[in-house]
MARMI-165605 format. One record per residue (C-alpha): x, y, z; residue in one letter. Coordinates in steps of 0.2 Angstrom, whole numbers, padded with zeros to 4 digits, always signed. Layout:
XYZa...
//
This chain:
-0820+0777-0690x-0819+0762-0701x-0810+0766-0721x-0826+0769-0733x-0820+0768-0753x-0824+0780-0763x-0840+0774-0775x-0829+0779-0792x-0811+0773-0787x-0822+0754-0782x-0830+0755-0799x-0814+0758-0806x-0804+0743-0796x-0819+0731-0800x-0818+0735-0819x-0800+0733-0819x-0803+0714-0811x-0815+0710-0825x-0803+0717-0838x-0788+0705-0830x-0801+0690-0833x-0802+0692-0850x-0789+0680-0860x-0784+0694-0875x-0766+0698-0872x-0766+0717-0876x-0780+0719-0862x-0768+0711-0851x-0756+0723-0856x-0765+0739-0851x-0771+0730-0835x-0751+0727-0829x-0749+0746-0835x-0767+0751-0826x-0760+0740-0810x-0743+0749-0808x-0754+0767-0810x-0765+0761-0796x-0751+0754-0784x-0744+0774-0783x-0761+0776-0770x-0756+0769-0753x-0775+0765-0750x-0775+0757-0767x-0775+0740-0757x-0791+0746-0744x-0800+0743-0761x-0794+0726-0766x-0795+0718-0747x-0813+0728-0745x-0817+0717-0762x-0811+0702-0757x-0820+0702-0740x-0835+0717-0739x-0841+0716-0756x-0854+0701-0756x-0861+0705-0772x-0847+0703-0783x-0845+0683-0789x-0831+0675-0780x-0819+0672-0794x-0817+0691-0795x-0815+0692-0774x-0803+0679-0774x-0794+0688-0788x-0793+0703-0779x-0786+0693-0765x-0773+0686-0775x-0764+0703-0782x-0765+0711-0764x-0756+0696-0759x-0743+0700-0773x-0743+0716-0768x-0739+0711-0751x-0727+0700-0757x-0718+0716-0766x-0719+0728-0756x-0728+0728-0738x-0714+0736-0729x-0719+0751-0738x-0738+0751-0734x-0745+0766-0722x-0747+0756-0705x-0768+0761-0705x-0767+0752-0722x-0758+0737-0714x-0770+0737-0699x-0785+0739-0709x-0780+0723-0719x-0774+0713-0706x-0789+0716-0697x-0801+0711-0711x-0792+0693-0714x-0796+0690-0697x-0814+0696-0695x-0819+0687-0711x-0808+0670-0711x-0823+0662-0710x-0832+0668-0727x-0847+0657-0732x-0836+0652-0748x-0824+0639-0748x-0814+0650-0761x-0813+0667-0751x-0807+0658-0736x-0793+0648-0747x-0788+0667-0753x-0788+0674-0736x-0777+0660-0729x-0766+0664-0742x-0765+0683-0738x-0761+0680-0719x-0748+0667-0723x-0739+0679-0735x-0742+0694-0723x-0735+0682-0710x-0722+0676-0721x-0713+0694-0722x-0706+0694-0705x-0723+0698-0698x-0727+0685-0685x-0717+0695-0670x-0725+0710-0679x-0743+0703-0677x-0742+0692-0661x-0762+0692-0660x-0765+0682-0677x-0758+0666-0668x-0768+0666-0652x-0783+0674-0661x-0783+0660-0675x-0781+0645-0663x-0796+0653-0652x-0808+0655-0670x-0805+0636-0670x-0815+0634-0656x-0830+0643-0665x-0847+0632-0666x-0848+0642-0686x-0840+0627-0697x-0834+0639-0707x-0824+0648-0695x-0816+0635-0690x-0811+0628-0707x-0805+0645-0710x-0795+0647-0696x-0789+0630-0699x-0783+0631-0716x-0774+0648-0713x-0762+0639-0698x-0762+0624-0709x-0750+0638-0722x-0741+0646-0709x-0736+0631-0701x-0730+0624-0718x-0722+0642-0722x-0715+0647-0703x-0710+0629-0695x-0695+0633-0688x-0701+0648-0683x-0714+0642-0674x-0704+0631-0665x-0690+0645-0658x-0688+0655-0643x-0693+0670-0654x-0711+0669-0652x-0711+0662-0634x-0712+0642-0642x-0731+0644-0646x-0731+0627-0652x-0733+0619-0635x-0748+0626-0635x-0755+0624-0655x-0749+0605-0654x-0762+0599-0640x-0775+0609-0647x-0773+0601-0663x-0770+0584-0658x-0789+0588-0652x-0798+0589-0669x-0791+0573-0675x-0805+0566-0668x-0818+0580-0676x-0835+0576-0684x-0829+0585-0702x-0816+0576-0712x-0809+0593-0720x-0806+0596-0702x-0797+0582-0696x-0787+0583-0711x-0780+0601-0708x-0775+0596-0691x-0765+0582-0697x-0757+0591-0709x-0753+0605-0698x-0743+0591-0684x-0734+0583-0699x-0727+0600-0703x-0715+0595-0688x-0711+0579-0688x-0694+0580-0699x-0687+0596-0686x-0691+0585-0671x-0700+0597-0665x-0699+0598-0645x-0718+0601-0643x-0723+0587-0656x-0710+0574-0645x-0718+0577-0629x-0733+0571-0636x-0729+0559-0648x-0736+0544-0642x-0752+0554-0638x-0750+0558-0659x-0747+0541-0664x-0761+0534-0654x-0774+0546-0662x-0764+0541-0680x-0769+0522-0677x-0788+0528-0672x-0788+0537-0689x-0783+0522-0700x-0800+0518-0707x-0806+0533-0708x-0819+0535-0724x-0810+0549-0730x-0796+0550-0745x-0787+0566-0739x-0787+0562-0720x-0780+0543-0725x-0766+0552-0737x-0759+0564-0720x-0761+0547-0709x-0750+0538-0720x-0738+0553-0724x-0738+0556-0705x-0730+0537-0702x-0719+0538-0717x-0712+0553-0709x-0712+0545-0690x-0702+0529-0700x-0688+0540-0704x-0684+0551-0687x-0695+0539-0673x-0694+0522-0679x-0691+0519-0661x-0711+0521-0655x-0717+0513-0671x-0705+0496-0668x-0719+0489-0657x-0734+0491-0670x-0722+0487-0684x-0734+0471-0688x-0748+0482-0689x-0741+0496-0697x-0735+0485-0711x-0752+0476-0714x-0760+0494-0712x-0748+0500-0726x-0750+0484-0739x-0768+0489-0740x-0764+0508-0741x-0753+0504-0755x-0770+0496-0761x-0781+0511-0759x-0792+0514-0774x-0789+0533-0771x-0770+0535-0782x-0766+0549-0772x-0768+0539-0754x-0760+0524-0763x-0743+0534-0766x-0740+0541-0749x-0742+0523-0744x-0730+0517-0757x-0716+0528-0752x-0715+0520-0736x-0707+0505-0743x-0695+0517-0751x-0691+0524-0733x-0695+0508-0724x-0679+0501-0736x-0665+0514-0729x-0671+0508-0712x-0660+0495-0704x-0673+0484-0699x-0680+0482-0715x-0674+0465-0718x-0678+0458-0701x-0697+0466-0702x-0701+0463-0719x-0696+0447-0723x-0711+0437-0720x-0723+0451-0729x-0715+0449-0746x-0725+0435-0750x-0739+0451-0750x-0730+0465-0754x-0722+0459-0770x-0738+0457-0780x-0745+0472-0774x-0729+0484-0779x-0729+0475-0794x-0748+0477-0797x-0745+0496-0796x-0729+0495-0808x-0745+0495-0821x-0748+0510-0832x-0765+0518-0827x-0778+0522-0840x-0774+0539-0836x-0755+0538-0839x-0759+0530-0857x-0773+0545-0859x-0757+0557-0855x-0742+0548-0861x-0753+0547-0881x-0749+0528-0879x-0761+0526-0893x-0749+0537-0906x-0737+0526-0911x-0727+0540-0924x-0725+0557-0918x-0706+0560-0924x-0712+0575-0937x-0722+0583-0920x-0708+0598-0915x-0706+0598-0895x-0715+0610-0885x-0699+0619-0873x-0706+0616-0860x-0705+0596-0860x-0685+0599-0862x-0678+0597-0845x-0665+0608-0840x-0648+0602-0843x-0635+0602-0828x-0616+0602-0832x-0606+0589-0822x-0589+0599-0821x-0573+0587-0825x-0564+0579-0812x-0547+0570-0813x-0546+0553-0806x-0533+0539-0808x-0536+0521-0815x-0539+0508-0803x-0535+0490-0805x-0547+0478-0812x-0559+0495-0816x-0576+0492-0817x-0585+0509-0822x-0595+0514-0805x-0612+0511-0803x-0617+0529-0801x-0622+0531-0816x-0635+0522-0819x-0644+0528-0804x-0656+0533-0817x-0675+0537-0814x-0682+0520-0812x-0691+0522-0828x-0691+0534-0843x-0711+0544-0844x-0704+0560-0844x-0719+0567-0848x-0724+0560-0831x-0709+0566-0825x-0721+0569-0808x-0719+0556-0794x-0733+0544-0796x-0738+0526-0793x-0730+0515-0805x-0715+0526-0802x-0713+0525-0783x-0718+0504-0784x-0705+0504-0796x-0692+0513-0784x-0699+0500-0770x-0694+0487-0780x-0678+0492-0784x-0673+0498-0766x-0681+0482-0759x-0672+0470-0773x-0655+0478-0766x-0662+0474-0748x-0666+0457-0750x-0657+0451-0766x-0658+0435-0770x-0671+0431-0758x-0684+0441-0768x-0686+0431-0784x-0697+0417-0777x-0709+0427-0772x-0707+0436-0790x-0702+0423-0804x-0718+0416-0803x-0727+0432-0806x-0714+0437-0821x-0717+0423-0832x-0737+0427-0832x-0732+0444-0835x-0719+0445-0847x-0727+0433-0859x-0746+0440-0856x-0757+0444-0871x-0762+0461-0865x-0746+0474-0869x-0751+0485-0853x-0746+0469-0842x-0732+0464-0853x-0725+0480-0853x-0726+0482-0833x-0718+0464-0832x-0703+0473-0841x-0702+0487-0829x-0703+0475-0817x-0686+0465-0823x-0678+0480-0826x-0682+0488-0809x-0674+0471-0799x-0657+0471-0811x-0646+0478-0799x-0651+0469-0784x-0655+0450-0791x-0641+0451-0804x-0635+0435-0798x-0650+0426-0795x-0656+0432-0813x-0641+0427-0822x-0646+0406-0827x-0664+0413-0833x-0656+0430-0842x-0650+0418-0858x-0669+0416-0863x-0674+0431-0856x-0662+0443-0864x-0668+0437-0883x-0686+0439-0877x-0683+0456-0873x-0675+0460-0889x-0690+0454-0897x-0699+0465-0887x-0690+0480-0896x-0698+0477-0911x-0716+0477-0902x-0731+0486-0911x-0733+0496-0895x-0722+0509-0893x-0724+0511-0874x-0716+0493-0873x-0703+0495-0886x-0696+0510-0875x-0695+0500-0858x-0686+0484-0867x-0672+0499-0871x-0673+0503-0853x-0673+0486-0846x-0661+0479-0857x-0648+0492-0855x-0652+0488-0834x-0644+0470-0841x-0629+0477-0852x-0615+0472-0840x-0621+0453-0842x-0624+0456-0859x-0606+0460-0863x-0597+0447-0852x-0607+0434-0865x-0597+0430-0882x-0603+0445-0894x-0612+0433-0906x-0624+0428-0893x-0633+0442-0888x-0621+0461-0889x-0625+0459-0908x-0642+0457-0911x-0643+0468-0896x-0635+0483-0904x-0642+0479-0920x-0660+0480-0912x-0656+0493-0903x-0649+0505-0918x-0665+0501-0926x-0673+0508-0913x-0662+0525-0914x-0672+0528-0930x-0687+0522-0921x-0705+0533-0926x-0709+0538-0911x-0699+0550-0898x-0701+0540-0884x-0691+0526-0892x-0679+0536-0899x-0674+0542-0883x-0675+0527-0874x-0665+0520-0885x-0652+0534-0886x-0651+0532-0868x-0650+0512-0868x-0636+0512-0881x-0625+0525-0872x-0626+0513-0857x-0620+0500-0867x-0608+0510-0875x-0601+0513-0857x-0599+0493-0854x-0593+0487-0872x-0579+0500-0874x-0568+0492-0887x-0579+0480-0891x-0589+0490-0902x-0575+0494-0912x-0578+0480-0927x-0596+0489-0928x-0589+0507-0927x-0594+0510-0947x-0613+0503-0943x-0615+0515-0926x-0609+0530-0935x-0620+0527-0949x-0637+0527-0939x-0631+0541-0925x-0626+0552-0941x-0643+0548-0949x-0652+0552-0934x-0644+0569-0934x-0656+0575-0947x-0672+0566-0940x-0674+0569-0922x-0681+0582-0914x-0675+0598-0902x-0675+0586-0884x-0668+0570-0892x-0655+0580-0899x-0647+0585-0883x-0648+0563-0880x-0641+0559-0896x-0624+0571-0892x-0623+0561-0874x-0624+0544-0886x-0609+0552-0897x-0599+0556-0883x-0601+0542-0873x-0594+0532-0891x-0580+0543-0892x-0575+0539-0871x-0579+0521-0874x-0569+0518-0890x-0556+0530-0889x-0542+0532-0905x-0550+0518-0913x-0562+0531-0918x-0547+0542-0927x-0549+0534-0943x-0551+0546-0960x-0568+0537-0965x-0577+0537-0946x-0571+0557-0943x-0578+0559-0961x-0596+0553-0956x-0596+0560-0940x-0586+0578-0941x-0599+0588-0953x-0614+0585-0943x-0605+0591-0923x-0599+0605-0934x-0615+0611-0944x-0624+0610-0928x-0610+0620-0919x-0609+0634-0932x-0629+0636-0929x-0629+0638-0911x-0628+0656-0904x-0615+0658-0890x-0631+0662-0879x-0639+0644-0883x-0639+0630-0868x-0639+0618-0882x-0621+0620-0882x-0618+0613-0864x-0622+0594-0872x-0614+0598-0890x-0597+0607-0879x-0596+0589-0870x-0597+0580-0884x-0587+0588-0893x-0574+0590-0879x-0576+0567-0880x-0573+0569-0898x-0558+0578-0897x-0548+0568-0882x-0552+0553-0892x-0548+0557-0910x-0532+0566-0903x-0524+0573-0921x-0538+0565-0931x-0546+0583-0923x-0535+0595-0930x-0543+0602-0944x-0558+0607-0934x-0549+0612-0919x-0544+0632-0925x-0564+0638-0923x-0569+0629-0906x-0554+0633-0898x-0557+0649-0901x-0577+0648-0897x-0573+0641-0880x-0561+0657-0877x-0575+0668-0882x-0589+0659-0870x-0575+0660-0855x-0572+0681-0860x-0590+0686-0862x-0595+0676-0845x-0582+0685-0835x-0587+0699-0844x-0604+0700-0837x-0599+0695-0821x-0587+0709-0816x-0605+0719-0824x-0614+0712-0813x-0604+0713-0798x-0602+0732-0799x-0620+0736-0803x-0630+0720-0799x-0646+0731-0802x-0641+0735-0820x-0635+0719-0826x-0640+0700-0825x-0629+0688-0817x-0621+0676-0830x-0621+0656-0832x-0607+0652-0828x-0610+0634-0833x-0605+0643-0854x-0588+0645-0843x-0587+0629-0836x-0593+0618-0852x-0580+0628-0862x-0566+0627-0849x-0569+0609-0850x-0570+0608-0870x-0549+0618-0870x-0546+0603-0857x-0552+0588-0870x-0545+0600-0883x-0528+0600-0874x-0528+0583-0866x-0531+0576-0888x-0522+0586-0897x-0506+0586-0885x-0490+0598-0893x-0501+0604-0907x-0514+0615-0894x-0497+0626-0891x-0499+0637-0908x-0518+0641-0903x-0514+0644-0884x-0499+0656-0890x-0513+0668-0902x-0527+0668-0888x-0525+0676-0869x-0531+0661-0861x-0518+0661-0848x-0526+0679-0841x-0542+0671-0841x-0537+0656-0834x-0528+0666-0819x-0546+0677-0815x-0557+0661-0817x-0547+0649-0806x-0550+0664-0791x-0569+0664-0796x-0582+0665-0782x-0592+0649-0788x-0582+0631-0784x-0587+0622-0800x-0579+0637-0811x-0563+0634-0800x-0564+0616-0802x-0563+0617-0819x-0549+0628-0822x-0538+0618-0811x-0540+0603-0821x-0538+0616-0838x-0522+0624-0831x-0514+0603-0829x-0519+0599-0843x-0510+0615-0850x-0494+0610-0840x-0495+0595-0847x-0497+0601-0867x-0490+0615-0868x-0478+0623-0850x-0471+0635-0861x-0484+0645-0858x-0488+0640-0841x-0472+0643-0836x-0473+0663-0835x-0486+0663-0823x-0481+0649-0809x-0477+0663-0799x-0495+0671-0799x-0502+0654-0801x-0496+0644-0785x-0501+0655-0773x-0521+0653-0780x-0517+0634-0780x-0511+0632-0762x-0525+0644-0753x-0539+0629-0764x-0530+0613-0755x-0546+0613-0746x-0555+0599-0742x-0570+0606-0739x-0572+0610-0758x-0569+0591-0762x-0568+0592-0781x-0561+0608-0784x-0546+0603-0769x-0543+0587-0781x-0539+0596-0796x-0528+0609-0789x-0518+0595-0779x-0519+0586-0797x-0513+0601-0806x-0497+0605-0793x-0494+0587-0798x-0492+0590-0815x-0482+0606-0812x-0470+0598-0802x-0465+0588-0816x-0461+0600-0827x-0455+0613-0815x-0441+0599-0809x-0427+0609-0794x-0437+0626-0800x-0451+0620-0790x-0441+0623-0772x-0448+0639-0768x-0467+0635-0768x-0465+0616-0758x-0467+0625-0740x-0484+0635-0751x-0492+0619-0752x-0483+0602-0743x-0493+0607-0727x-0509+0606-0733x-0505+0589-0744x-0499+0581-0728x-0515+0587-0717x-0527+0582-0730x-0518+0564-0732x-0522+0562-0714x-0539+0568-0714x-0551+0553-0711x-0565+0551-0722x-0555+0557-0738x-0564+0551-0752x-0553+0541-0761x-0550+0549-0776x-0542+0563-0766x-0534+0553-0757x-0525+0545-0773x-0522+0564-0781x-0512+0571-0764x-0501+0556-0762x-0498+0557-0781x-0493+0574-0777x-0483+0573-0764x-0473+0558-0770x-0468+0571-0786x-0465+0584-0774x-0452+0574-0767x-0446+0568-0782x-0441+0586-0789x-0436+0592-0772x-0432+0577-0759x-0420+0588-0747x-0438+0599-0745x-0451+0587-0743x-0440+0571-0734x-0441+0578-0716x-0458+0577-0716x-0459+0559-0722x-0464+0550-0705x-0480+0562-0704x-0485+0555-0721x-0479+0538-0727x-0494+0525-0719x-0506+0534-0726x-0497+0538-0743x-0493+0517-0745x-0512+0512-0741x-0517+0524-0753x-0507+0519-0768x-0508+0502-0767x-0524+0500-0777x-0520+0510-0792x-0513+0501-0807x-0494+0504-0815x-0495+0521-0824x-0486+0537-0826x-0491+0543-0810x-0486+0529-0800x-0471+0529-0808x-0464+0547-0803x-0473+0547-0786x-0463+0530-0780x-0447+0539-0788x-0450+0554-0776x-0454+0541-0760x-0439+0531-0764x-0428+0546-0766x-0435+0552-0749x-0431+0537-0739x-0414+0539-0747x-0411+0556-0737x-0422+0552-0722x-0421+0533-0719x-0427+0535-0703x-0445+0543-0709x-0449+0526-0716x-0445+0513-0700x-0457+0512-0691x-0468+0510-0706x-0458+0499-0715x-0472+0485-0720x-0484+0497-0726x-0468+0500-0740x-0466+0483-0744x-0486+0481-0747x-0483+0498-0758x-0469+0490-0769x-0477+0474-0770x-0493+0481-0778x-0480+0485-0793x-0485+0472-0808x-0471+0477-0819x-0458+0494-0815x-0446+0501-0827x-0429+0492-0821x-0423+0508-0813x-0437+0509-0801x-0437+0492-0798x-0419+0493-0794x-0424+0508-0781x-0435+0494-0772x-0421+0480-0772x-0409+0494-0765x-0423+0501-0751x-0426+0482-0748x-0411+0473-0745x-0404+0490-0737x-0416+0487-0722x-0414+0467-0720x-0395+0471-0721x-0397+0485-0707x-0408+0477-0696x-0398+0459-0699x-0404+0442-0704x-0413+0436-0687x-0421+0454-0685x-0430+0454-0704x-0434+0435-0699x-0445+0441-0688x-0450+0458-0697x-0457+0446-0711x-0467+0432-0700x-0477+0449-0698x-0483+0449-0718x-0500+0442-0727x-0494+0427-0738x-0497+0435-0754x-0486+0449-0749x-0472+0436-0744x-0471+0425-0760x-0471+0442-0770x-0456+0451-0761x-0447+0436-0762x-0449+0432-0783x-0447+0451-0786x-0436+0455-0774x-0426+0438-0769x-0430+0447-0749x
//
């Protein structure tokens, strides 16, 4: 007997989904409460399925409805429904997937998928079988019905699907797809595209027997006169670009022609699955080789889209040119991620890295969805760092039109444009950039707001050039322009130009210095004009001065101007606000820079950050013992503040010692360097060197506690965290001097293995050999033996770093090794003498090592021998060894 409801409880269920539709909140309120009653009747959701598919007469929105919170309560709690109630729904998805209403089907594709979704596919092995033969129904709507529901699973369950599990029915769905792609409906085609492309990216067996079968039916589709079914075609051969570039290389002519008018499309949503295959089409190796000659098309058409639609301006308000009074709505703030410290070394002729700017190509945050202007911009960029130079002949002509053209939509895309290609025409730019770089400055001061912020963006794409030029010519009237716009009206160019600045802040370092009283000024000023999410970008442009000018900014008059403001803010912000994260950086910037210029305001944030490190572990251990009663913390308060006592430490030296003695940081420090979460561990690595280094009075009791936890993190696997315990050991060492014997054999193992490891990243690399040179330095008789296993790999890594501190002590240890194990070095010998030679200028005594290492291998191996041993060297390396060394 089928279930029946109960006339009363269906007029009660069906007043309850009017009452849900009305927008008061208290109704709302008694209709969650009414909800939960309801959900204590196991047949409760016999009603809502019976509404969503029996009951006819009720309007659709209400059906669907009912769909939707049985689909939630299947989501919450189906393991728990009575099996008759299961059946009984299961059942009615099936019978009714082909409901007269677009909407009801939709709602029961839904339900199946989610049913599906909760380990129900082996529990329900008729809904695939029974699904693929509905598709054969001559009722359209069954069909579409049936198609829509596989079209969610297979994007829900696609690995699934393709396992042993459930006896690999894709070898059967995949042929009886690739049928409909030649089907009378449109909607239909489209499903059954979208359902294949679920596999392309796994590889999916099924799909690769078939594949040219696929590709075939693809091409057949390519003028099809529908938008959707023209969208999957061209996401299908975006996909088949990036795991079967193999069976497209033949049509790649076509494919590119079909592509360039895609990218065309006048519907926005086809044109951008077009766009992005240029973006995938750049990674590809062939790119240059296949592309080349349809630049002269592409070009104009990437650029055409670069263009702000009227839509964009519609959302982006590009008619409100002052809006810095309007408050931000929260949900516009992005959230903020913490980049934990890392310790790295100085290299020789240091050029900050590019990774940095990898930026979003463009700054519509609003837009922060992909769309066109964005993805051609991203082609352009990729593309420009494909074919460099080569590009500009096909652009230059079009940039002059734009850049100078009356309308301020074309001219601002024309910035966008020149700003997209910097990184990869740089060179070829460079003999047009000394007109261009005033004419975007002038572009700052535009009318239109939308073009004053992409001439900060573009110009900051410029700022390396910028600052290799005298700083009359264009670094000062480019900063001038730029502070100007700080204080801009409108948000958009106040961020933009926080953003810009701080970029060049990055490149100019000291060069800002004369300026310093003038920079302060208008970042201190903008303190009390901008809004909630420029704020969080404005402590980014304080910190970023602070790293690029460094003590110069410890003078009474610049910590006067910038101090109360950091503070003020800091005393406002609850210990539970994320808007400490960017303030805790900056402030950490500040700190390592104004050194003892920081002392007066050091007392309070040291203390704060102890707290914020307290309370997190706090909750943690809550959390941990009763996960159900408590929340899990952010551990990012932890990190940020961990981070802040290592600026703290690192700039105010000898003086942190009187706040570490009042505070139990050294017990928080041990729990935190053994936390579960590798950024936490990270962290307190690089706290507890910087510690050794300020103030090993304190460090000192726990080494024996400490080493241990140090040794069991020289993992590689964990690249950052390893780098800043090997860092730490480093710094130990030095101050531990012939204490340090017991723990070498804790951690020389794990140094040597991970100098030997190919593919170290370098910075790693640097940090162990640094290491293990101190080890040796403070216990050679220890560490010597091993010396052979080592040295090759120790030499190649060191060789790039310039004279410092480190260096010094860790070719102290290496000579002092090769004076109780000369034999570890023979066989290696030129890789020590490229070593020494990368010295500029050592102390005398070190240099005196060398001499003594050097000429005690030419006199051992005798005149003729070393003769020949040196015929062996680079030229460079010969005429060095020779003026340094007299060898």
């Amino acid at each position: 007997m089928d279930w029946q409801p109960d006339e009363q409880g269906l007029q009660q269920v069906l007043q309850l989904l009017k009452d849900s539709q009305s927008p008061n909140t208290a109704t709302q309120r008694i209709v969650q409460d009414k909800l939960k009653q309801l959900n204590q009747f196991p047949d409760f959701n016999n009603y809502l399925i019976f509404v969503l598919t029996r009951l006819k007469s009720e309007d659709e929105p209400t059906r669907s409805l009912s769909g939707l919170i049985l689909k939630n309560n299947v989501k919450a709690h189906y393991q728990s429904f009575p099996p008759p109630v299961a059946d009984f729904i299961k059942q009615e998805c099936l019978n009714n997937i082909g409901d007269a209403s677009s909407l009801i089907r939709a709602t029961i594709g839904i339900l199946i998928t989610t049913i599906a979704s909760k380990g129900e596919l082996q529990m329900w092995p008729e809904l695939l079988p029974q699904l693929c033969n509905l598709l054969n129904s001559e009722d359209y709507n069954t069909c579409e019905g049936a198609f829509g529901a596989l079209q969610k699973i297979c994007e829900d369950s696609s690995e699934l699907l393709d396992s042993d599990a459930l006896n690999r029915p894709l070898n059967i769905m995949i042929p009886k797809f690739l049928q409909f792609f030649k089907h009378c409906s449109p909607k239909i085609r489209s499903h059954a595209i979208a359902c294949v492309n679920q596999f392309i990216m796994d590889r999916a067996q099924a799909l690769m027997d078939n594949i040219d079968t696929f590709i075939e039916h693809l091409f057949a589709l390519a003028v099809d006169d529908d938008p959707e079914v023209r969208k999957n075609v061209c996401r299908a051969l975006v996909m088949l670009l990036e795991v079967r570039i193999d069976r497209l290389i033949p049509h790649m002519h076509s494919i590119i022609q079909y592509m360039l008018q895609r990218t065309q499309d006048h519907d926005e949503n086809v044109a951008l699955e077009a766009c992005e295959f240029w973006l995938t089409l750049a990674e590809q190796p062939i790119c240059k080789e296949v592309l080349a000659s349809h630049l002269v098309q592409l070009i104009p058409i990437l650029v055409k889209g670069m263009k702000y639609s009227e839509i964009d301006i519609i959302l982006l308000k590009g008619d409100v040119e002052e809006d810095e009074a309007v408050p931000d709505s929260e949900q516009d703030i992005k959230p903020r991620f913490h980049k934990s410290r890392t310790v790295t070394l100085p290299h020789e002729a240091e050029r900050p890295d590019g990774s940095e700017d990898a930026e979003d190509d463009d700054d519509d945050d609003a837009l922060s969805d992909w769309n066109l202007r964005k993805c051609s911009a991203a082609a352009l960029d990729v593309l420009a760092n494909v074919f460099r130079e080569d590009l500009l002949p096909h652009l230059l002509p079009l940039l002059k039109d734009l850049l100078f053209h009356p309308e301020w939509v074309v001219k601002e895309s024309g910035i966008l444009v020149l700003g997209a290609i910097a990184e990869g025409c740089m060179q070829g730019m460079v003999p047009y950039l000394p007109e261009l770089i005033p004419h975007l400055i002038q572009c700052l001061s535009d009318k239109k707001a939308l073009v004053r912020s992409i001439a900060c963006w573009t110009l900051s794409r410029y700022a390396h050039w910028v600052v290799s030029q005298p700083p009359d010519m264009h670094l000062k009237p480019l900063m001038t322009e730029l502070l100007k716009r700080i204080l801009d009206g409108n948000k958009r160019v106040q961020e933009a130009a926080c953003s810009a600045f701080a970029t060049l802040e990055e490149e100019a370092c000291t060069e800002l210095v004369p300026y310093l009283s003038y920079i302060l000024d208008t970042l201190v000023f903008a303190f009390g004009k901008y809004q909630h999410k420029n704020l969080l970008i404005l402590y980014d442009a304080i910190g970023t001065l602070a790293d690029s000018v460094g003590h110069h900014l410890n003078q009474p008059e610049y910590i006067q101007k910038l101090m109360p403001p950091l503070i003020q803010k800091w005393n406002e912000l609850k210990d539970e606000d994320k808007d400490l994260f960017p303030l805790l950086e900056c402030l950490s910037s500040v700190a390592t820079a104004l050194q003892s210029g920081f002392l007066p305001y050091c007392e309070p944030v040291y203390q704060r950050c102890v707290t914020l490190v307290q309370k997190t572990l706090a909750q943690a251990m809550m959390y941990n013992q009763h996960p159900e009663q408590y929340e899990a913390p952010d551990k990012d308060f932890m990190i940020v503040a961990l981070d802040l006592l290592s600026g703290l430490a690192e700039g105010l030296g000898g003086h942190v010692e009187q706040l570490v003695a009042r505070s139990n940081i050294m017990t928080l420090l041990f729990q935190c360097m053994q936390d579960s979460m590798p950024e936490v561990r990270q962290s307190s690595f690089a706290l507890l060197g910087d510690f050794t280094k300020a103030c090993f009075i304190h460090v000192k009791p726990c080494i024996a506690e400490f080493m241990p936890i140090l040794g069991t993190n020289l993992n590689p696997e964990f690249i950052s965290v390893c780098n800043n315990a090997t860092w730490a050991i480093g710094e130990i060492c030095m101050q531990m001097g012939v204490e340090m014997q017991p723990y070498v054999q804790m951690v020389l193992n794990n140094l040597v293995e991970i100098i030997n490891r190919p593919n170290t990243p370098k910075t790693l690399l640097e940090n162990t050999a640094i290491t293990i040179g101190r080890l040796g330095y403070v216990c050679p008789q220890e560490v010597a033996p091993m010396l052979q296993q080592f040295i090759r790999p120790w030499c190649t890594s060191l060789r790039n770093i310039r004279d410092n501190e480190e260096k010094d002590s860790a070719f102290r240890g290496i000579c002092m090794m090769i004076g109780v194990n000369p034999g570890g070095v023979v066989q290696d010998f030129i890789f020590f003498c490229d070593a020494v030679a990368s010295w500029v200028s050592p102390k005398d005594d070190l240099r005196d090592m060398f001499y003594k290492i050097l000429h005690g291998f030419k006199d051992q191996v005798g005149e003729e021998s070393w003769q020949q041993f040196s015929e062996q060297f680079p030229p460079l390396l010969k005429e060095r060894l020779a003026a340094f060394y007299g060898v």
